[in-house]
N, C-alpha and C positions, 0 to 999 in steps of 0.2 A: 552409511553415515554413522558419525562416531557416536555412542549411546550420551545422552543429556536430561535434566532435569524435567519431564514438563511437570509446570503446577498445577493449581486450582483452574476453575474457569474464571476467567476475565471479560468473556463477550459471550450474551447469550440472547439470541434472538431466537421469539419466543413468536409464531406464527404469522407470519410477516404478509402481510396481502395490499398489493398497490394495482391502482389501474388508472390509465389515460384516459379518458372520457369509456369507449363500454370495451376499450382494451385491454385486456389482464394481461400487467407486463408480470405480476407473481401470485404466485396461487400458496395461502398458507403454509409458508414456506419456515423454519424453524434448524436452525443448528449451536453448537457454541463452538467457541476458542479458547483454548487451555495456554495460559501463560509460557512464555517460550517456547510454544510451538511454529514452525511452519504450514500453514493449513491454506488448501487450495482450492479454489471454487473452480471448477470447469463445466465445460457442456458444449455442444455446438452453436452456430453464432443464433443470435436471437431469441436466447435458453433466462437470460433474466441478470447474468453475472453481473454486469456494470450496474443494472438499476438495484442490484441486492445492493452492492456497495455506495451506492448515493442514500438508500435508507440510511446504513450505517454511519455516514458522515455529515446527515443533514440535509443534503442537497435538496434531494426527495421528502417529502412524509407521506408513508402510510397509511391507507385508510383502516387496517386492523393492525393488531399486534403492538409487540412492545419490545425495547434492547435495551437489555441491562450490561451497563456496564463497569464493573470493579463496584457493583452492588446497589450501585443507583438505573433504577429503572425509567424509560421514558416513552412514552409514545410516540414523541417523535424526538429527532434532535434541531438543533441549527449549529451550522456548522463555525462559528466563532466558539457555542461552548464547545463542542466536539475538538477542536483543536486545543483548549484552553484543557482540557481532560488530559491530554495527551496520546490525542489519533490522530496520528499523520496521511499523508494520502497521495502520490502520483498519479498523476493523468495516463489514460490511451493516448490524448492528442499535446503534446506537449505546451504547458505555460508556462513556457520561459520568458525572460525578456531578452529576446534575441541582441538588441544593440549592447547590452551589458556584459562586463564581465564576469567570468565565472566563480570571481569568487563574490564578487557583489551581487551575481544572483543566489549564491549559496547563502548569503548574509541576511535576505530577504528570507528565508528561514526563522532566523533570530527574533525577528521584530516582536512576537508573543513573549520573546524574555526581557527586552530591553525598558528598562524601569525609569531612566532618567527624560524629561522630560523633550519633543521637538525644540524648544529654543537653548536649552544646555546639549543637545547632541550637536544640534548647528553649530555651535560657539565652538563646539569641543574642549570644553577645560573641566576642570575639576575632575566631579566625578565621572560626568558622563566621558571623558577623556577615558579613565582608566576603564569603566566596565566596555565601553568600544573595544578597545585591546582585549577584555578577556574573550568579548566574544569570536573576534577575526583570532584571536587563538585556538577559539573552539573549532573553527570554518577552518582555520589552516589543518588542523587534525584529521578533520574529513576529508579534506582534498590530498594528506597523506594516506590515508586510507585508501582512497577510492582513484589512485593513483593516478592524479589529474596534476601533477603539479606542475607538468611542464606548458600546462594549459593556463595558471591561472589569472594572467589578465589578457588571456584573447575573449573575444566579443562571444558570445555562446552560439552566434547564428553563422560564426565560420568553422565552427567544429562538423566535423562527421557525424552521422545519425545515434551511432553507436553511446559515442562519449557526449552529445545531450541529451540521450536518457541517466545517462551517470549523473552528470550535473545534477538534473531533476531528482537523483534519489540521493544526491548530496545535499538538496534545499530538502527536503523531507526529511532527512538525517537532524539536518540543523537545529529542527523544532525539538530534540529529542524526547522523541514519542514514546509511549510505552507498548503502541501498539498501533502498527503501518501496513496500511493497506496499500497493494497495489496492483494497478489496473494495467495488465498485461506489459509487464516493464521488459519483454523481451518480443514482442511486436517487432516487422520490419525490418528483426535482426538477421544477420548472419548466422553460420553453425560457431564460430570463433568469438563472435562478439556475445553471442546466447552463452556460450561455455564461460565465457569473463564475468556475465551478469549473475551467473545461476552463483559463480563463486563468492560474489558478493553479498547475495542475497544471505546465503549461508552464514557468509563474516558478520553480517548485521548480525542474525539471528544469536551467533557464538558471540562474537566480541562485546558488541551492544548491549546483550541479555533482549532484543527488541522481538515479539512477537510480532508474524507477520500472519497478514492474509493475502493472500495473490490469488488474482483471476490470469491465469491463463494458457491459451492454446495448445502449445506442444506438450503431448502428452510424454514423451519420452523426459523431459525436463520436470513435468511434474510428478510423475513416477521416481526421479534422483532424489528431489529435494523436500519434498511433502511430505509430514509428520500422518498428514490425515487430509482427507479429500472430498468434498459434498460433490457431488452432482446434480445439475439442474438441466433442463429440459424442457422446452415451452413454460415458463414461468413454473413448474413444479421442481421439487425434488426426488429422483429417481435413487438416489445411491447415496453413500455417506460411511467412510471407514477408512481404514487404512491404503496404502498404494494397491497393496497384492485384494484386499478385498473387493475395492471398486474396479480393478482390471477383470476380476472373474465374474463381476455384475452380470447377470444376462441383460439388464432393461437398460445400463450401461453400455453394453457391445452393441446393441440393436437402433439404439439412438445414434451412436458414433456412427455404426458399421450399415445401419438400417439391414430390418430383418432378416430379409433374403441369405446373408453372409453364414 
C-alpha cells in the first residue's frame, strides 16, 4: 500500500461493555480510529464485531463506557445524530430497496443533505429544482466511481449479489461521511468480486480522504488493506496493532487456529 497521511484520532471508544439480558455480547472493550485510516475489526463468528459497530452508530447503547467522536463525547449515540455527524454505515444483510433503481436508491443517500422543503421538492421548481440536479450530480459521480453506470436505472433486485453490495456502498457514499463503517462488505462474495470490493474500499479511503472501519472475515483481504487491526473474541479484545503484529498474535492464532495448531 502506497504510504498516506494518517491523522489525529477521530473515534475513540473508551471501554465499551453491552449485554442482552445476562448475555455479555462485550466485555470492556476500548480502541480508536485515526483519520484516514483503514482499521479493521475481525475475530471468529460470535466474537462481538457487528454489536461493536451498532454501539458506534446508535443502534445499540451500552451499558458502560463512552465514544468520542471528533471530540464530542457520549455515552450513547442514536443513530439520526450519528448520521448527521457524519458516520455512514453498510449493512451484513442488505437494505436496499429492491424494486428501485440504483441510482434512486444511491439518492436515498442524500436525504440528510437536501434542504428544500417535501412540498418544493414535489413541485420541483425553483430552488428545490436546481439543488435536486446538484445532488443526482453528486449520485451520478459515485455511480462513475463505483462503475455501475451501465446499471443505473435497472431495479437494484435484478442486479447480481456482487454489484448490490456496490450500490449499498454507493448510498453510504452518498451521505458523504467522514467516517464509514462497514459490516462485512465483502460477505458472500466471489475471489473476483472480493478483489473489485477491496479496490474500492481502498479508492474511498484515497479519493474520498473517507476513514473507514470494516468488520470483516477474510483474513487475507484484511491483511492487504488494513492500516491497523483489533481483534475480538467472545466479546473481549485479544489483539490490536498493525497487519504483521496481529498475524504473529499468539492469543490471535489460538482463537482463529484453536490451540492444538
Amino acid at each position: 500500500m502506497a504510504t498516506k497521511q494518517i491523522g489525529d484520532v477521530i473515534l475513540d471508544v473508551k471501554n465499551i461493555s453491552l449485554s442482552f439480558g445476562g448475555v455479555k455480547a462485550l466485555t470492556d472493550i476500548s480502541f480508536n480510529v485515526r483519520e484516514h485510516e483503514v482499521r479493521a475489526i475481525i475475530g471468529p463468528n460470535g466474537a462481538g464485531k457487528s454489536s461493536m459497530l451498532n454501539c458506534v452508530n446508535g443502534v445499540y447503547r451500552p451499558q458502560t463506557g463512552a465514544i468520542t467522536f471528533r471530540g464530542q463525547t457520549f455515552s450513547h449515540m442514536d443513530s439520526h445524530q450519528v448520521a448527521t455527524m457524519g458516520i455512514g454505515r453498510t449493512f451484513q444483510n442488505l437494505a436496499l430497496f429492491k424494486g428501485m433503481s440504483v441510482i434512486d436508491n444511491i439518492m436515498t443517500g442524500r436525504n440528510l443533505r437536501i434542504k428544500s422543503n417535501l412540498f418544493l421538492q414535489a413541485l420541483r421548481i425553483g430552488p428545490a429544482q436546481r439543488e435536486e440536479e446538484m445532488h443526482r450530480e453528486y449520485v451520478e459521480h459515485i455511480i462513475d466511481f463505483l462503475e455501475i453506470q451501465a446499471y443505473r436505472k435497472t431495479p437494484v433486485g435484478q442486479l447480481p449479489y456482487g454489484l448490490q453490495k456496490r450500490v449499498d456502498l454507493g448510498r453510504a457514499l452518498a451521505m458523504e461521511p467522514q467516517l464509514l463503517l462497514l459490516d462485512e462488505p465483502m460477505a458472500g462474495m466471489n475471489v473476483e468480486e472480493k478483489q473489485d470490493m477491496s479496490r474500492f474500499v481502498l479508492d474511498v479511503n484515497e479519493e474520498f480522504g473517507t476513514t473507514i472501519v470494516l468488520i470483516e472475515h477474510d483474513m487475507g483481504v484484511v491483511m492487504d488493506i488494513s492500516d491497523r487491526v483489533v481483534v475480538l473474541d467472545y466479546g473481549k479484545k485479544i489483539g490490536d496493532g498493525t497487519p504483521d503484529e496481529v498475524r504473529n498474535n499468539e492469543e490471535v492464532i489460538s482463537a482463529y487456529l484453536g490451540t492444538g495448531h
